[in-house]
C-alpha positions, 0 to 999 in steps of 0.5 A: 500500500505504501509503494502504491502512495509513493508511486502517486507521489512520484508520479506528479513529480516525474512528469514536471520534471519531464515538461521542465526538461522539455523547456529546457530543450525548447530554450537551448534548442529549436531542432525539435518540437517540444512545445506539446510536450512541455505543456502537457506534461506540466499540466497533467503533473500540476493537475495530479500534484494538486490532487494529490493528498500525501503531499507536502511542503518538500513536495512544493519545494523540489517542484520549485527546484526543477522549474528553477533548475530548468531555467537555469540550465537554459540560460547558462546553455546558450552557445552561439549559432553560426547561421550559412547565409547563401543567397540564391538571386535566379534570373530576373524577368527583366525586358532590357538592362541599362547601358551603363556601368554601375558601381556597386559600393559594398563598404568593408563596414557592410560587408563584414556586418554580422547579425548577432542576436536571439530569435524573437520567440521561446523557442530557441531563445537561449542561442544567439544566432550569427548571420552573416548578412554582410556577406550575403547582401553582397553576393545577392546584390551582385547577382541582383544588379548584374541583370540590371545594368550592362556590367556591375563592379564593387567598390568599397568606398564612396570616393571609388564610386564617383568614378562610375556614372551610376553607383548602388549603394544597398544596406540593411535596415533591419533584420527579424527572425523566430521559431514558430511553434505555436501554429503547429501546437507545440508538436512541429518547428518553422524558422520565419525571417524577414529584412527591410533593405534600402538602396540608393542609385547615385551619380557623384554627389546627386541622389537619383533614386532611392526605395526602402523594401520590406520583405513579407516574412519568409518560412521555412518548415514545418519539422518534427526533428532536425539535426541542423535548424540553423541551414533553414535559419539561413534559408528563410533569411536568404529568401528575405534578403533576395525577395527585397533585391528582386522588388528593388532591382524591378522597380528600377529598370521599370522606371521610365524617370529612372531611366531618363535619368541614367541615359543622360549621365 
């Protein structure tokens, strides 16, 4: 009868300290769902704790323990994640490109620019994450503009760029990211991004033409597991990234002032 109580006692306690556990992995790690989990194994542990009549205050104080336990082990686990950002621009549906040699001025400042931050959710929210952005606005820039004008050359300083009769000159705004569990229930992963770019056209110190675009948010999954959630980070801000070059890029070669513009340079 007394194994039988124990049981009942313990019982309650095992499955906190599975949903606790469960928590834990959600704040380190967001290669698999364990959203459902987590909640449903501290409910029904609560519900049969509460219910419970042997129990007393070390019983109140242990659960205490593991919640705090848990919170701490999330915390102290967040190692940063270092997110491959490799923009795929494709082929632009463009009628003509523009007869001119552009620079594309890509400042060594941009260029190492290195997003460093924790995704905007639960999940996963004790890994900072690293995306190379700079890097990646480059590369898309490059491929993006290529179709636009008749040739592209990077530059990297202002006083390089005078010297083409049309420079580029693209930076990033801002830069969003979270794992999305809760349109899943708790029992799958998704990676949502997105990025608000500005590019300015110029010819020597005259401003041309100038946009701000921002990307809708870009997804990538749902997955149940997977060993490396930081490839499909990379994916959806690279998606983000190109969707705001090729609106950018269009905009520009349909402009007809633009156009009138550059022709007269």
């Amino acid at each position: 009868m007394t194994a039988r109580i124990d049981k009942k006692k313990h019982l309650p306690m095992a499955l906190i300290l599975l949903g606790g556990l469960s928590l834990v992995f959600l704040l380190a790690s967001s290669g698999m769902a364990f959203g459902g989990i987590s909640a449903g194994s501290v409910a029904l542990g609560l519900v049969l704790f509460l219910r419970c009549k042997n129990r007393g205050r070390s019983d109140a104080r242990k659960m205490l323990c593991v919640f705090l336990l848990g919170i701490t082990l999330g915390v102290v686990s967040g190692c940063t994640i270092k997110v491959p950002v490799i923009p795929n621009v494709g082929k632009l549906e463009l009628k003509e490109t523009i007869p001119l040699e552009a620079g594309l001025l890509i400042t060594e400042e941009t260029r190492s620019y290195i997003f460093k931050g924790n995704p905007e959710s639960f999940t996963g929210s004790a890994r900072p994450h690293e995306f190379p952005l700079g890097q990646a606005l480059e590369s898309a820039s490059y491929q993006t503009f290529s179709q636009v004008f008749q040739k592209v050359t990077i530059v990297r300083t202002p006083l390089e760029a005078k010297s083409y009769k049309v420079s580029i000159a693209p930076i990033i705004e801002n830069f969003h990211f979270r794992y999305d569990q809760l349109s899943y229930a708790g029992f799958a992963v998704a990676v949502v991004s997105k990025i608000k770019v500005r590019v300015t056209l110029a010819s020597g110190e005259i401003k041309i033409w100038e946009k701000s675009v921002e990307s809708p948010e870009q997804r990538k999954g749902p997955w149940i597991i997977n060993i490396s959630p930081e490839e499909k980070a990379g994916e959806a801000a690279s998606d983000a990234l190109t969707f705001t070059l090729r609106e950018i890029a269009t905009e520009i070669a349909q402009d007809d002032s633009v156009k009138q513009l550059l022709k007269g340079q």
